[in-house]
C-alpha positions in Angstrom: 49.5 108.8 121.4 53.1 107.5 120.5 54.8 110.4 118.6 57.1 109.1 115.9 60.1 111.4 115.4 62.5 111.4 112.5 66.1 110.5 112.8 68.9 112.7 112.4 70.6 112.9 109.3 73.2 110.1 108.9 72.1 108.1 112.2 70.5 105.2 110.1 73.9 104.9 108.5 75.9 104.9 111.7 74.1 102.6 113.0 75.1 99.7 110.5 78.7 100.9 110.1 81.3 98.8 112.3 84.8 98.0 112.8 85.2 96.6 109.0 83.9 99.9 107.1 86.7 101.8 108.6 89.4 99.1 108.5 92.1 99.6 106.3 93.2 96.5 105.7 90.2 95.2 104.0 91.4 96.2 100.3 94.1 94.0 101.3 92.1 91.2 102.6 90.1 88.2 102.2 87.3 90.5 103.5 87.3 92.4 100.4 85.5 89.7 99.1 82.5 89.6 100.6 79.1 91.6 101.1 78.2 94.2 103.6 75.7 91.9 105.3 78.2 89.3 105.2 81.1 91.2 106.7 78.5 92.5 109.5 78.3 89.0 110.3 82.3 88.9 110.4 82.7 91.4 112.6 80.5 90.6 115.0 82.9 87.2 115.1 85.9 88.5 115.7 87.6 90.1 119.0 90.1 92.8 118.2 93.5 92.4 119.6 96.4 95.4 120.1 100.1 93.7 120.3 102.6 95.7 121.0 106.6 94.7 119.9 107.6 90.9 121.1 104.4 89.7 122.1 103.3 86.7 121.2 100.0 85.9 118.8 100.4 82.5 118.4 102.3 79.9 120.2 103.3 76.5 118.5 102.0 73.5 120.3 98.7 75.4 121.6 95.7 74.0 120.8 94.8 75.6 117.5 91.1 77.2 118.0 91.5 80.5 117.1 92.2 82.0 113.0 93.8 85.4 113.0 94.0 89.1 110.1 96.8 90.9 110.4 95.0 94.3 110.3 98.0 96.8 110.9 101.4 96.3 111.6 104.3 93.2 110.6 104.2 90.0 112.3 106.9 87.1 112.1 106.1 83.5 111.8 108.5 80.7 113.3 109.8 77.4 114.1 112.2 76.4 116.8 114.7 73.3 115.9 115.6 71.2 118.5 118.6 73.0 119.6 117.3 76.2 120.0 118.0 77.4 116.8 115.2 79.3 115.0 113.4 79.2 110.9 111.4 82.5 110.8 109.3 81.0 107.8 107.5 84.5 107.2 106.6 87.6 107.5 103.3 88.8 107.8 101.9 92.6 107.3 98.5 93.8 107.0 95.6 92.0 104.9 97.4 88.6 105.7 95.3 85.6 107.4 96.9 83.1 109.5 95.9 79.6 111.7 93.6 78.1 109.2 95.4 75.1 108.1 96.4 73.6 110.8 95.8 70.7 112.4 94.5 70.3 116.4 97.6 71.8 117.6 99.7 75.1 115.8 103.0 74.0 114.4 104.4 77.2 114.4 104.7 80.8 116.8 103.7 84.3 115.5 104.9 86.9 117.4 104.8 90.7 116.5 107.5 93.1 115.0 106.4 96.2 115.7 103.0 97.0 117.3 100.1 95.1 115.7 96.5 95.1 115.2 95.0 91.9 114.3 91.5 90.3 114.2 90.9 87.1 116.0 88.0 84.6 115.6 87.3 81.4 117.0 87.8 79.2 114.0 84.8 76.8 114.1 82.9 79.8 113.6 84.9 81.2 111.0 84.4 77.9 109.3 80.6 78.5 109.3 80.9 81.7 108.0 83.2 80.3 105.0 80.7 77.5 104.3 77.7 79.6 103.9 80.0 82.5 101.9 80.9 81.3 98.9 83.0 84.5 97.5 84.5 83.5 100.9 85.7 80.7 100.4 87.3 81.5 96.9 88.9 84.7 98.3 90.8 82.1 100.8 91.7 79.3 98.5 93.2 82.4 96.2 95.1 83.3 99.2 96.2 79.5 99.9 97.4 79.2 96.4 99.3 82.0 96.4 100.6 81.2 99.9 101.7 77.8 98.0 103.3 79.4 95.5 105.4 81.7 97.8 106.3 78.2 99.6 108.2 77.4 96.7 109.9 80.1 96.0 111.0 80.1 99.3 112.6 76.4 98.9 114.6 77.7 95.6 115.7 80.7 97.9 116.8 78.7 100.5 118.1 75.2 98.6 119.6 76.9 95.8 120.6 80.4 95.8 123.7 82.3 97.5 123.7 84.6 99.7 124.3 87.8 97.6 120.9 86.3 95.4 119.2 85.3 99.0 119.3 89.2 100.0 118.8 90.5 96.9 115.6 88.6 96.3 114.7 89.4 99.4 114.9 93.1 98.8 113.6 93.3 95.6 110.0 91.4 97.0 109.8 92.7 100.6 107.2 95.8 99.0 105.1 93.6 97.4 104.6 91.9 100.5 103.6 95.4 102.7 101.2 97.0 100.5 99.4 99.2 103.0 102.4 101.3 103.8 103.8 102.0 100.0 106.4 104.1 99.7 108.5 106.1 97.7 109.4 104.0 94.8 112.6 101.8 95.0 112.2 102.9 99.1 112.0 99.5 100.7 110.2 99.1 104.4 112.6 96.5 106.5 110.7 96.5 109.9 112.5 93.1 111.2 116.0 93.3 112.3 119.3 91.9 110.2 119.0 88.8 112.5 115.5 88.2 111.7 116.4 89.0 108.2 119.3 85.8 109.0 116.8 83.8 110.3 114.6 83.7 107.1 117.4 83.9 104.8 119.2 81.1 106.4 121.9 82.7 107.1 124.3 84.0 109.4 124.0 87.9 110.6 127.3 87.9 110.0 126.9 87.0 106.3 123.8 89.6 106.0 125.5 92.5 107.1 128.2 91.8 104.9 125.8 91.2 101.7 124.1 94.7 102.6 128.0 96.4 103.2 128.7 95.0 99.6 125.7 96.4 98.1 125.8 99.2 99.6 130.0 100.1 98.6 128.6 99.0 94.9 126.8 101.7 94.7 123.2 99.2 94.7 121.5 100.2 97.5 121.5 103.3 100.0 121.0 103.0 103.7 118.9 105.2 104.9 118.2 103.9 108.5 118.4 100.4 109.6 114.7 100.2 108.7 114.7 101.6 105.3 117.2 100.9 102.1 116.5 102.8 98.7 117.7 100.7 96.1 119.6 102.7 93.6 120.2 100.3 90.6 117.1 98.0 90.6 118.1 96.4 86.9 121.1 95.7 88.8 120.0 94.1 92.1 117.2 92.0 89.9 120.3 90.8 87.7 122.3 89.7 91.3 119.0 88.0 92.6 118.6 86.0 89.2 122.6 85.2 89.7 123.4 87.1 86.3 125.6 89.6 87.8 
């Protein structure tokens, strides 16, 4: 006679949970978007990757197969010019999704900042998923808008504005762009070196350190480590970065 026996307490419900329950970059993500039978489905899709400083995530010219969530972490994206010189073209922190729009091949490298945890899926799967989830899809052409919009700004930054407004803006939007590690308020995060900083600002390092020795003798900003600035006078930094100061 088969005897039937009741589960413990709680088993049912660890046996549904995975990787995504407990993730805590889904408030951040396009995950948040989608149902718990639908995000079952995503994580049985996606392989889960541990980077540690310097390594690579994605390489420009590899064949372009595989879509990528920044789950933990800061992660900066990049071109090489001809000459060796390089365009970091941005940064990337947790909740961000990367490698969808591209063509056969990426056009650009991703390597970490600091240690990073990222999901990876093979991106004719992820397609499938995104054609049969509506909410989905709308979560990621939300996130490809806004990733438009930032485009721009980021061609007024670099075709129009000085260096003083260059850092300044920089500064003032760098939080908004980490929001899983919030800190103190007017206590800004800068994981990425001054040359990195350079790099996106298109500038010199030279230049940079001297924008952030200005602000910092004015009495706008207070170096706290060379990871972390607390900016002091925020009315006044926002006037610099609109060029009104």
């Amino acid at each position: 006679m088969l005897e039937l026996k009741v589960l413990p307490t709680g088993c049912a419900n660890r046996r549904r949970s995975n990787a995504c329950d407990t993730c805590g970059a889904r408030p951040l993500s396009v995950c948040a978007s989608i149902d718990d039978a639908d995000l079952s489905r995503l994580d049985a899709l996606a392989e889960h990757l541990d980077l540690q400083s310097g390594e690579t995530l994605i390489q420009a010219d590899e064949a372009a197969s595989h879509v990528f969530n920044i789950t933990s972490g800061s992660v900066r994206v990049y071109r090489l010019l001809s000459d060796g010189r390089r365009q970091i073209t941005g940064f990337l922190f947790a909740g961000d999704f990367l490698g969808l729009a591209t063509g056969d091949t990426y056009v650009f490298s991703a390597e970490a900042i600091e240690p990073v945890t990222a999901c990876r899926f093979r991106k004719s799967d992820y397609r499938t998923l995104i054609r049969e989830t509506p909410a989905l899809e709308t979560a990621l052409l939300d996130r490809a808008n806004h990733e438009l919009v930032a485009a721009q700004n980021q061609m007024l930054l670099l075709g129009r504005k000085t260096a003083l407004e260059r850092v300044s803006t920089f500064l003032l939007e760098m939080p908004t762009q980490d929001p899983a590690r919030p800190g103190p308020q007017e206590r800004v995060h800068l994981p990425m070196t001054r040359a990195e900083i350079a790099d996106y600002l298109g500038l010199t390092i030279e230049t940079v350190s001297r924008v952030f020795t200005r602000l910092k003798t004015q009495g706008v900003i207070r170096l706290i480590s060379l990871s972390e600035v607390r900016i002091e006078q925020p009315d006044v930094l926002r006037a610099l970065a609109d060029g009104e100061a």
